[in-house]
N, CA, C and O atoms as a Tripos MOL2 file, in Angstrom:
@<TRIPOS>MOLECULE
protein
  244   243    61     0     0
PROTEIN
NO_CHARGES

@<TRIPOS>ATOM
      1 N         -17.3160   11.5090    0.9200 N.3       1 UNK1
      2 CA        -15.9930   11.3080    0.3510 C.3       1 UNK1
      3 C         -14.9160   12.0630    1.1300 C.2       1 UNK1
      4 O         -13.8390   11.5830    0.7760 O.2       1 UNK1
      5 N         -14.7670   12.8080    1.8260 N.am      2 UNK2
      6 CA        -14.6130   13.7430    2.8130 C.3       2 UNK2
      7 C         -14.4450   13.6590    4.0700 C.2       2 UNK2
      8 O         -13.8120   14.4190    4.8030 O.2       2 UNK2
      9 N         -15.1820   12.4610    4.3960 N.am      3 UNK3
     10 CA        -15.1680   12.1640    6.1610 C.3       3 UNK3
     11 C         -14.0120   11.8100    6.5790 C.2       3 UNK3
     12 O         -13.1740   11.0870    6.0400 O.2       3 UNK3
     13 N         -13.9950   12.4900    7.8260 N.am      4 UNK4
     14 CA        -13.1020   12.1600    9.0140 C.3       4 UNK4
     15 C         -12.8860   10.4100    8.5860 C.2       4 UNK4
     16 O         -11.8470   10.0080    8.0630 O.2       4 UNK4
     17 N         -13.6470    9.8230    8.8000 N.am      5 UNK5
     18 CA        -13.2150    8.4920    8.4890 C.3       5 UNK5
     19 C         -13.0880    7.8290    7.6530 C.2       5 UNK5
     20 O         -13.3550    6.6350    7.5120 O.2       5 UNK5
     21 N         -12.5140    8.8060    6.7890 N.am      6 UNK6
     22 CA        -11.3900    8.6410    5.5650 C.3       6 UNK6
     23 C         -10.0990    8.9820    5.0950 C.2       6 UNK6
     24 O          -9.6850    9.9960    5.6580 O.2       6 UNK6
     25 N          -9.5600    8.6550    4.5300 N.am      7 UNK7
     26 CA         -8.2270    8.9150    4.2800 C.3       7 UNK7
     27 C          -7.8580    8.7350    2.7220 C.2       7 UNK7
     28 O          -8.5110    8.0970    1.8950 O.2       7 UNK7
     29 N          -6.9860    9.2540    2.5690 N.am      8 UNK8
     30 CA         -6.5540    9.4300    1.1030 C.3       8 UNK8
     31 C          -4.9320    8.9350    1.0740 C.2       8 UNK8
     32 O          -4.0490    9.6950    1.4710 O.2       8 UNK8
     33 N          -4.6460    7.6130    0.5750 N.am      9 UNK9
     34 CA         -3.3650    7.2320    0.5050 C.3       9 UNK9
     35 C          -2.9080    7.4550   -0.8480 C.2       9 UNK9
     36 O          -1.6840    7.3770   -0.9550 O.2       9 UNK9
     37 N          -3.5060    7.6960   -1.8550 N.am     10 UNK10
     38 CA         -3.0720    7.9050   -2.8480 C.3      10 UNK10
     39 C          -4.0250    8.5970   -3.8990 C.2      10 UNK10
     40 O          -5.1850    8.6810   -3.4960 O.2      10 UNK10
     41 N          -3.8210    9.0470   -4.9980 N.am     11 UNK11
     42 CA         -4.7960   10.3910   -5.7390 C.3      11 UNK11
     43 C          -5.7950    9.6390   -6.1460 C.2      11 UNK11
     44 O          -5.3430    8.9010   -7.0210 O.2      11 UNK11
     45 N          -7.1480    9.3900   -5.9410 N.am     12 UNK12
     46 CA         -7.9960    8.9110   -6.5850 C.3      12 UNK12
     47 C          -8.6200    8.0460   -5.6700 C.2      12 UNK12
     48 O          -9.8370    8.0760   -5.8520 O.2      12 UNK12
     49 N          -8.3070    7.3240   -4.8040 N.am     13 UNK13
     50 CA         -8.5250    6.4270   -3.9460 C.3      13 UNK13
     51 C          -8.8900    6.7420   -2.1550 C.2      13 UNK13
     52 O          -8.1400    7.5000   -1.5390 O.2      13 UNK13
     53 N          -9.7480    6.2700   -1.6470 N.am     14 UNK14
     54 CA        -10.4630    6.5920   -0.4990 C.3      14 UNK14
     55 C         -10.6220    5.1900    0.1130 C.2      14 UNK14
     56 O         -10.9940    4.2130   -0.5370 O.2      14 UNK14
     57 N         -10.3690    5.1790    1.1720 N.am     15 UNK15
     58 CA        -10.5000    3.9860    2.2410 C.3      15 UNK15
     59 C         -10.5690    4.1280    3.5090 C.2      15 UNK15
     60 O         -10.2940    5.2830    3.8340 O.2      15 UNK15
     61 N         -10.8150    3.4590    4.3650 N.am     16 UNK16
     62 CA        -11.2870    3.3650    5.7490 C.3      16 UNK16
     63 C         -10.1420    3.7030    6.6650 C.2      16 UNK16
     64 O          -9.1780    2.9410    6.5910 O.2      16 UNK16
     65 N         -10.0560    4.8590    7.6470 N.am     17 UNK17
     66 CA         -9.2780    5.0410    8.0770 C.3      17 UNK17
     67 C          -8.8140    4.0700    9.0020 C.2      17 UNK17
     68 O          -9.7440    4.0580    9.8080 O.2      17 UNK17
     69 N          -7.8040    3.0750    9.4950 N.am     18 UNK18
     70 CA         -7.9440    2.0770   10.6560 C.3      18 UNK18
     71 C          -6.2250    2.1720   11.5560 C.2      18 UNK18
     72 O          -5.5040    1.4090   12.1980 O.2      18 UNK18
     73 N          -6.2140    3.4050   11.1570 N.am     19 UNK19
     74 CA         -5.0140    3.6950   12.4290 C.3      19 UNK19
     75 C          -4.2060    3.7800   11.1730 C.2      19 UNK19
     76 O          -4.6360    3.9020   10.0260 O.2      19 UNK19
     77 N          -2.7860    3.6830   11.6370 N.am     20 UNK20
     78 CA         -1.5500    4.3090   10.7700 C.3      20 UNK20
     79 C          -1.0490    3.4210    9.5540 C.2      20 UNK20
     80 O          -1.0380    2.2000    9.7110 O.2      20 UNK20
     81 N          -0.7640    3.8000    8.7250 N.am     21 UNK21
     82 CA         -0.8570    3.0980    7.2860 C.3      21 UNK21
     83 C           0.4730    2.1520    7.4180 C.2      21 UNK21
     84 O           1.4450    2.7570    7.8700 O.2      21 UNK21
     85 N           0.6910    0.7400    7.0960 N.am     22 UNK22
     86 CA          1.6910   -0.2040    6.7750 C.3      22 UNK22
     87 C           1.6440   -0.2780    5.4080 C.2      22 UNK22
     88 O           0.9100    0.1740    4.5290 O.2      22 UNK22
     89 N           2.8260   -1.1120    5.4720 N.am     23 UNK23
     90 CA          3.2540   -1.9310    3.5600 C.3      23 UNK23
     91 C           1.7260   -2.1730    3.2990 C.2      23 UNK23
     92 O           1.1580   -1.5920    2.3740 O.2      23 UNK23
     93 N           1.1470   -2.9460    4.0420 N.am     24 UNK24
     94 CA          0.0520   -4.1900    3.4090 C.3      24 UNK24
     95 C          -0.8350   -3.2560    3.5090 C.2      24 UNK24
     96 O          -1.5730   -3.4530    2.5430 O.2      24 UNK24
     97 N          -1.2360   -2.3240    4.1040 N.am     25 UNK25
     98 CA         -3.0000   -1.6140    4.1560 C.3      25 UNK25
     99 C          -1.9130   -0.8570    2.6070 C.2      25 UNK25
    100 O          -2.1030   -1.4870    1.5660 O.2      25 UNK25
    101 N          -1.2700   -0.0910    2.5270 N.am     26 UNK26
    102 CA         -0.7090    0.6480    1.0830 C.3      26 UNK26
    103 C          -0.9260    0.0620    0.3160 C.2      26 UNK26
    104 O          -1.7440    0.4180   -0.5310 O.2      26 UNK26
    105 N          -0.1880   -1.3000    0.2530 N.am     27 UNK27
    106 CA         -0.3620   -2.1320   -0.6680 C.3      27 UNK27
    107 C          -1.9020   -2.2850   -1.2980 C.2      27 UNK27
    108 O          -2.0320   -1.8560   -2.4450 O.2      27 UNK27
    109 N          -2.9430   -2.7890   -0.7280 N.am     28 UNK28
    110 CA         -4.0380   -3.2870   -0.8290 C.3      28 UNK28
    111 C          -4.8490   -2.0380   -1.2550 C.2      28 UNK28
    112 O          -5.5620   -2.1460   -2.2530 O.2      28 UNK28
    113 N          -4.8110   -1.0790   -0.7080 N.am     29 UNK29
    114 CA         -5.0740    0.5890   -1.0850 C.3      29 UNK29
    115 C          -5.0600    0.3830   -2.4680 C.2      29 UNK29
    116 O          -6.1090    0.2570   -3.0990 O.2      29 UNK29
    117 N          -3.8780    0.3350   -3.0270 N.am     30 UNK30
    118 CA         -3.4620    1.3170   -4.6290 C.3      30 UNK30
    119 C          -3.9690   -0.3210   -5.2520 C.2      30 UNK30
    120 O          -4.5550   -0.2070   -6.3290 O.2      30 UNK30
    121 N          -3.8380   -1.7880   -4.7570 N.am     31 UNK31
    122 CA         -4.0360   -2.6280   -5.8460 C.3      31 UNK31
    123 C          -5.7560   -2.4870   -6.2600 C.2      31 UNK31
    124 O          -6.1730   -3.2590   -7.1230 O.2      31 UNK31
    125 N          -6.7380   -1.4780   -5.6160 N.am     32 UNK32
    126 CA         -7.7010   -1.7360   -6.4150 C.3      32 UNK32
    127 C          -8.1700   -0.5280   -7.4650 C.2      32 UNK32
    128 O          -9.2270   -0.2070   -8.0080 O.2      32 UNK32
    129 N          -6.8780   -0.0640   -7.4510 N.am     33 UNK33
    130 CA         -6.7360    1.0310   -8.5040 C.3      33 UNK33
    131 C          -5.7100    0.3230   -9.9220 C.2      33 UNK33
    132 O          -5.4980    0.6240  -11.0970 O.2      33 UNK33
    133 N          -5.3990   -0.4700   -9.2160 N.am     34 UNK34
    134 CA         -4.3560   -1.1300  -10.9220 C.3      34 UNK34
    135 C          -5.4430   -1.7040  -11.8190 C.2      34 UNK34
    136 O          -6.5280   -2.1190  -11.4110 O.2      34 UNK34
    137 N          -5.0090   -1.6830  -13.1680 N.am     35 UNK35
    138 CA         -5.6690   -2.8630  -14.0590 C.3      35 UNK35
    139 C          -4.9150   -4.0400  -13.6130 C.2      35 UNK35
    140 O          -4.0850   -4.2410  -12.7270 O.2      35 UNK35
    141 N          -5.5600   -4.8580  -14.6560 N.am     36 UNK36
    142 CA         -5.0510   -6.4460  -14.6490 C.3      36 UNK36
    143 C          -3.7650   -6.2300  -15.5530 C.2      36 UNK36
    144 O          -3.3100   -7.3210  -15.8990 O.2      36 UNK36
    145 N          -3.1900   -5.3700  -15.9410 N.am     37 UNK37
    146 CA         -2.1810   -5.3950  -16.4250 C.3      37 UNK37
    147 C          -0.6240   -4.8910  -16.0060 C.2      37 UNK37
    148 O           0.5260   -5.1260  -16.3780 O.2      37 UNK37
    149 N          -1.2650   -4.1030  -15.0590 N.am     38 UNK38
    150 CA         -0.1550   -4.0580  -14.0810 C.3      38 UNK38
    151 C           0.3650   -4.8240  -13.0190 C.2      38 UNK38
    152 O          -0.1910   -5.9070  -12.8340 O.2      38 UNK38
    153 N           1.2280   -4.5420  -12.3350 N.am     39 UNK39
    154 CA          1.6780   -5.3320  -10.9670 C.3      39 UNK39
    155 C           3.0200   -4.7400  -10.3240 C.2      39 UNK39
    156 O           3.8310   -4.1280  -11.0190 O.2      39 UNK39
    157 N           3.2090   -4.9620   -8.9260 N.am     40 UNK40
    158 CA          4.0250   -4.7930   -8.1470 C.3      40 UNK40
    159 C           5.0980   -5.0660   -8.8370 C.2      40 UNK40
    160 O           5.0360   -5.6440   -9.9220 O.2      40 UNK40
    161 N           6.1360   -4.7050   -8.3220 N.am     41 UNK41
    162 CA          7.5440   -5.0950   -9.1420 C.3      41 UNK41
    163 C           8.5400   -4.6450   -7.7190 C.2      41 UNK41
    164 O           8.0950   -4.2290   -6.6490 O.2      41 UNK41
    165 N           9.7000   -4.8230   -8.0030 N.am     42 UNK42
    166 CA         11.1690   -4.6130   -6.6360 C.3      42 UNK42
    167 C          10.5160   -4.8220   -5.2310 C.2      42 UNK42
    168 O           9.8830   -5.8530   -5.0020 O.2      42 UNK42
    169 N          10.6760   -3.8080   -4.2600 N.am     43 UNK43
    170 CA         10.7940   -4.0990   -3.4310 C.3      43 UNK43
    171 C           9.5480   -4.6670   -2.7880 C.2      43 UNK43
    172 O           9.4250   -5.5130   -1.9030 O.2      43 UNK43
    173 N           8.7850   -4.0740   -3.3750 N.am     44 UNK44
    174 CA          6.9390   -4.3710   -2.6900 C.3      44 UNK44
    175 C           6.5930   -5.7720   -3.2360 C.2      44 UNK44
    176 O           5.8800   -6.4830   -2.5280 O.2      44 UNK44
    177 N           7.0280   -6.2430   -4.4290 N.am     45 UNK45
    178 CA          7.0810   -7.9320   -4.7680 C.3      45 UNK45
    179 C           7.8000   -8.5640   -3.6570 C.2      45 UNK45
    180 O           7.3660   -9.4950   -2.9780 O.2      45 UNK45
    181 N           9.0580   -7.9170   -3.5130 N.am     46 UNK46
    182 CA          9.7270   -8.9330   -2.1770 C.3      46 UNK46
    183 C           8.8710   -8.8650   -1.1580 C.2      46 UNK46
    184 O           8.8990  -10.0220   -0.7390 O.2      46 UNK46
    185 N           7.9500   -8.1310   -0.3190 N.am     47 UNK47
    186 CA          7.3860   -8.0660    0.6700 C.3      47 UNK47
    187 C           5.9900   -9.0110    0.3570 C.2      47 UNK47
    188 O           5.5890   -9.9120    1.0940 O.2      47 UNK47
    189 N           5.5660   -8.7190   -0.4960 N.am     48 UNK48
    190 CA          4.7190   -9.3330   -1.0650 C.3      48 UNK48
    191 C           4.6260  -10.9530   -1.1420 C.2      48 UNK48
    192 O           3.6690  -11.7160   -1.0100 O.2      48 UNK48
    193 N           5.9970  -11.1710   -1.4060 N.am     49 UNK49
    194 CA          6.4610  -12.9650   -1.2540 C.3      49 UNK49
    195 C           6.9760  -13.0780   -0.0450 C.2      49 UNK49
    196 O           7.4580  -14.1820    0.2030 O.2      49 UNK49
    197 N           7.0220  -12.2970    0.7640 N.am     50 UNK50
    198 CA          7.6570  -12.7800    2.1170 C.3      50 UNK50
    199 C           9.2480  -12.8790    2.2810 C.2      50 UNK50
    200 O           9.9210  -13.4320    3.1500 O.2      50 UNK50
    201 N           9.6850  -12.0060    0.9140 N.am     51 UNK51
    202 CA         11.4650  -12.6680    0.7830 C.3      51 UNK51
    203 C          11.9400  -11.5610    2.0660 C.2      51 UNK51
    204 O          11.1720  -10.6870    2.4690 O.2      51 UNK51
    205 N          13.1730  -11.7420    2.5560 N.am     52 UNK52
    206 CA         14.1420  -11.1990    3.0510 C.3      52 UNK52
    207 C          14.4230  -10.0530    2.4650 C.2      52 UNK52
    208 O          14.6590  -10.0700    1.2570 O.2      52 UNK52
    209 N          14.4610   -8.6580    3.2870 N.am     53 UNK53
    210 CA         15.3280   -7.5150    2.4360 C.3      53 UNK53
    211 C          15.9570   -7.0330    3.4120 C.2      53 UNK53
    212 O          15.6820   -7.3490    4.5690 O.2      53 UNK53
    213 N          17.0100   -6.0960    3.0660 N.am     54 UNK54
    214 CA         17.6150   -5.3780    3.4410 C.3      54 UNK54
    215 C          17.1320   -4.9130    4.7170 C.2      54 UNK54
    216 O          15.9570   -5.2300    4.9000 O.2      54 UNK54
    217 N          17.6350   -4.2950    5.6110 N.am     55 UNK55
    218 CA         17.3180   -3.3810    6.4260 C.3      55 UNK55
    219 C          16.9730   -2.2930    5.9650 C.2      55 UNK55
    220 O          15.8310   -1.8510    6.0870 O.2      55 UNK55
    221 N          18.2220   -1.5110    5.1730 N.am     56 UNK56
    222 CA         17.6060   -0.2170    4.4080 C.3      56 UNK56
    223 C          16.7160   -0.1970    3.4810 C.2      56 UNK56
    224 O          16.6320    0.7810    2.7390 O.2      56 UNK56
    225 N          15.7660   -1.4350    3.3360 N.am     57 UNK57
    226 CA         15.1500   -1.1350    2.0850 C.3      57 UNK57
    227 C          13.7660   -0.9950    3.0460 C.2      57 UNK57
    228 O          12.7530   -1.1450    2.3630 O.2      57 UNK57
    229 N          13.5830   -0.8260    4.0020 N.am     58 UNK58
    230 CA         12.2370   -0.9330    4.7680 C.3      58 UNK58
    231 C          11.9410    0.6090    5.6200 C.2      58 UNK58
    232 O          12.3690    1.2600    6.5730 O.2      58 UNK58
    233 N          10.8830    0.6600    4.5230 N.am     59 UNK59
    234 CA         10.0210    2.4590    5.5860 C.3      59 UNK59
    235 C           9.4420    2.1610    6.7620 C.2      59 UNK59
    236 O           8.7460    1.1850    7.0450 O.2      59 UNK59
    237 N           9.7870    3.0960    7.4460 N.am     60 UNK60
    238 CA          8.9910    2.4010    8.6300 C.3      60 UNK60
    239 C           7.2370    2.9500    8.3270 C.2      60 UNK60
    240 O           6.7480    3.9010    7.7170 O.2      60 UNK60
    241 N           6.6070    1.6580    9.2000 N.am     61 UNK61
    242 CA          5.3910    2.0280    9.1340 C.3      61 UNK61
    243 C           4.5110    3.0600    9.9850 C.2      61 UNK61
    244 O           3.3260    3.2380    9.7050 O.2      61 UNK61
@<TRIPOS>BOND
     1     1     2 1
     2     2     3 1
     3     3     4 2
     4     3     5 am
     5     5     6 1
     6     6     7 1
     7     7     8 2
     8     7     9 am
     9     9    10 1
    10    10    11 1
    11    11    12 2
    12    11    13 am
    13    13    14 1
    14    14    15 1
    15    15    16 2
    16    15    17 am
    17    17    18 1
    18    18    19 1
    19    19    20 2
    20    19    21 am
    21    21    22 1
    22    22    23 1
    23    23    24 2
    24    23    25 am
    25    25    26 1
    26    26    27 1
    27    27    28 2
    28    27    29 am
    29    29    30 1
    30    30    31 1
    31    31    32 2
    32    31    33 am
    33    33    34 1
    34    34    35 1
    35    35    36 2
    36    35    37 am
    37    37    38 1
    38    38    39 1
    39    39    40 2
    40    39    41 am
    41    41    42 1
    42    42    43 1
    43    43    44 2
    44    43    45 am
    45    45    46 1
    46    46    47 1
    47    47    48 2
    48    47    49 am
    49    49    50 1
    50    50    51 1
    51    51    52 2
    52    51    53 am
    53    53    54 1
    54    54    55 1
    55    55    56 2
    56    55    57 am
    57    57    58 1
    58    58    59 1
    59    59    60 2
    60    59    61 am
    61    61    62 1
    62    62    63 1
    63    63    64 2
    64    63    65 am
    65    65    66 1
    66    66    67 1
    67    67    68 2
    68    67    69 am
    69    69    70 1
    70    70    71 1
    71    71    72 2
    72    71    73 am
    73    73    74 1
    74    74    75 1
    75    75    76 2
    76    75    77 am
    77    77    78 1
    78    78    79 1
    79    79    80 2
    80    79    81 am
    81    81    82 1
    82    82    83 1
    83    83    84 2
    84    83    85 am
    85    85    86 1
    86    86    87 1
    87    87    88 2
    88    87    89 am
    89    89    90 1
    90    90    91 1
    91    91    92 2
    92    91    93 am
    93    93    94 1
    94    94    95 1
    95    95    96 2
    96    95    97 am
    97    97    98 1
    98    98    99 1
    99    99   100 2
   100    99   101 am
   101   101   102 1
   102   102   103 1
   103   103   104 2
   104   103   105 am
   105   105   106 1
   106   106   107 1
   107   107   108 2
   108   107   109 am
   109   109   110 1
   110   110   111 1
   111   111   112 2
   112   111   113 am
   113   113   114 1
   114   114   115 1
   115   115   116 2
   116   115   117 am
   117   117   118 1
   118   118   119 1
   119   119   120 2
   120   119   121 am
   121   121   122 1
   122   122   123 1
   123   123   124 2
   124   123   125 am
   125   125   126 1
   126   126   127 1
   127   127   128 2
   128   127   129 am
   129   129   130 1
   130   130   131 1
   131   131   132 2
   132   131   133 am
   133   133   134 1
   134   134   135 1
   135   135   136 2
   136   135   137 am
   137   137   138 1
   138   138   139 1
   139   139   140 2
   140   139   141 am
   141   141   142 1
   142   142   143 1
   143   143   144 2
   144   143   145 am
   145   145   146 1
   146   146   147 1
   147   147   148 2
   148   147   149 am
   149   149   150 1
   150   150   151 1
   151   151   152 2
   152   151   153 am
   153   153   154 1
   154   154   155 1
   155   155   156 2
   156   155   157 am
   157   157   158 1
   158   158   159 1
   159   159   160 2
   160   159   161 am
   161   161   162 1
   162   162   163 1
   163   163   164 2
   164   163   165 am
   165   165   166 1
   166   166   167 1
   167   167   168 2
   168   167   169 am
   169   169   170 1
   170   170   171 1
   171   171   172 2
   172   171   173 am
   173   173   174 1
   174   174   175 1
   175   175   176 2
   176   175   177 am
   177   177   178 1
   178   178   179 1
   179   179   180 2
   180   179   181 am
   181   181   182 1
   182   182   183 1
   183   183   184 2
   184   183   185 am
   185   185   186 1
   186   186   187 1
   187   187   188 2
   188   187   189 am
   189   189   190 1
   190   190   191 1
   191   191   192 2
   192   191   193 am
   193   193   194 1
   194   194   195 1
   195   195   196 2
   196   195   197 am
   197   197   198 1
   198   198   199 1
   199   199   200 2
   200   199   201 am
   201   201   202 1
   202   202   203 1
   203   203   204 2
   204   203   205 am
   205   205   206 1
   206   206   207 1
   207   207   208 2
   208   207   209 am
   209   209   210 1
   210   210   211 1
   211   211   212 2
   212   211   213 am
   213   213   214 1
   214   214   215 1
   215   215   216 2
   216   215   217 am
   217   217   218 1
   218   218   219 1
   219   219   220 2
   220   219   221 am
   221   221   222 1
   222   222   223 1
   223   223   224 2
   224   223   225 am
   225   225   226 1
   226   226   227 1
   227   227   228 2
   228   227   229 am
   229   229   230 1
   230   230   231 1
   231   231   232 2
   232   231   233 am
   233   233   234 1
   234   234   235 1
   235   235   236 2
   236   235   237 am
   237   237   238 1
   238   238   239 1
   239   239   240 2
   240   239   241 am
   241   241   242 1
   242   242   243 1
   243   243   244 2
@<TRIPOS>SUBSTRUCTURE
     1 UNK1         2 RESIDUE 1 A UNK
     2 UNK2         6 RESIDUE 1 A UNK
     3 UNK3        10 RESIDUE 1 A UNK
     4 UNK4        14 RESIDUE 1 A UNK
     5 UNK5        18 RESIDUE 1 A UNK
     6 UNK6        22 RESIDUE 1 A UNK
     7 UNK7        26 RESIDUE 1 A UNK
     8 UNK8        30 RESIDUE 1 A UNK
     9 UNK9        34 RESIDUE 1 A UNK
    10 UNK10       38 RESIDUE 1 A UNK
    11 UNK11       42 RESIDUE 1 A UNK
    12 UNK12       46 RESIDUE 1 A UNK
    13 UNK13       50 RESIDUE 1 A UNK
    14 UNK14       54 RESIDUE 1 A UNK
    15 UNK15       58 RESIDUE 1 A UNK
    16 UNK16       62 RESIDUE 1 A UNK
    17 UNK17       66 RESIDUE 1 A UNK
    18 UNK18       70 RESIDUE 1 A UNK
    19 UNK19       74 RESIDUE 1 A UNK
    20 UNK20       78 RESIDUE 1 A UNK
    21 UNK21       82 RESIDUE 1 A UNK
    22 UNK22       86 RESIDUE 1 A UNK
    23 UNK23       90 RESIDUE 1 A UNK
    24 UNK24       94 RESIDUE 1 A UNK
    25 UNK25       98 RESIDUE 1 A UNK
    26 UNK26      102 RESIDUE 1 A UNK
    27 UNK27      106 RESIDUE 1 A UNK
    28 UNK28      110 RESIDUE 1 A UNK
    29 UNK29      114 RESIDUE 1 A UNK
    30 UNK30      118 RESIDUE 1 A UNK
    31 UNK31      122 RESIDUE 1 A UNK
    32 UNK32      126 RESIDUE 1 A UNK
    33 UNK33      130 RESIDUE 1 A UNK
    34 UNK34      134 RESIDUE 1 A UNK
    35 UNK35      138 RESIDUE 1 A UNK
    36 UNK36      142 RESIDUE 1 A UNK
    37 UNK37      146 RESIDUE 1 A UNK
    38 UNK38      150 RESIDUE 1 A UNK
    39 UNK39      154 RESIDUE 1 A UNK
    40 UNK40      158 RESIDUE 1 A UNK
    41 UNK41      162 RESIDUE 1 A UNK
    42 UNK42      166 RESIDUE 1 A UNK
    43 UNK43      170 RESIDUE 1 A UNK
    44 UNK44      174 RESIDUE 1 A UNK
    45 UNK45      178 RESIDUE 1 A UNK
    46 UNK46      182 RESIDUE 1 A UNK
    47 UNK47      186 RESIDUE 1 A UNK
    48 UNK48      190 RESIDUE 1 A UNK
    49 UNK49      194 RESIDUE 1 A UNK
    50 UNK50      198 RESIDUE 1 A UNK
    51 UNK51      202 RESIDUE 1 A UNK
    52 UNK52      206 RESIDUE 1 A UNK
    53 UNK53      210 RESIDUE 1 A UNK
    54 UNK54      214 RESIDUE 1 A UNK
    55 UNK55      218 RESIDUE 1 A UNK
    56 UNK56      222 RESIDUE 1 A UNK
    57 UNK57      226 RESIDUE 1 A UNK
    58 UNK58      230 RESIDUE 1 A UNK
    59 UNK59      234 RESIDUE 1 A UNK
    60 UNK60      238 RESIDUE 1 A UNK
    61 UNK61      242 RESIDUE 1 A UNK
């Protein structure tokens, strides 16, 4: 749980390290920590659908 070739993107959760973290590896990270009752919402839904945002609304990866 510990290894070098792991990483910790968020409290509880462990995944494969594969170089530097984007929207979509984040994304996919924390969704197998949600229930079925949650979901994305603002800006990560827009990315999520592919919509257009802002310039300022984007972290770099």
């Amino acid at each position: 749980m510990r290894g070098a070739d792991l990483e910790q993107p968020f409290h509880g959760i462990r995944s494969p390290r594969l170089g530097p973290a984007t929207i979509a590896t984040l994304i996919a990270a924390y969704s197998e920590r949600m229930s079925t009752a949650q979901f994305f919402s603002h800006v990560t839904a827009a990315h999520l659908h592919g919509l257009p945002l802002p310039g300022g609304s984007r972290r770099p990866a």
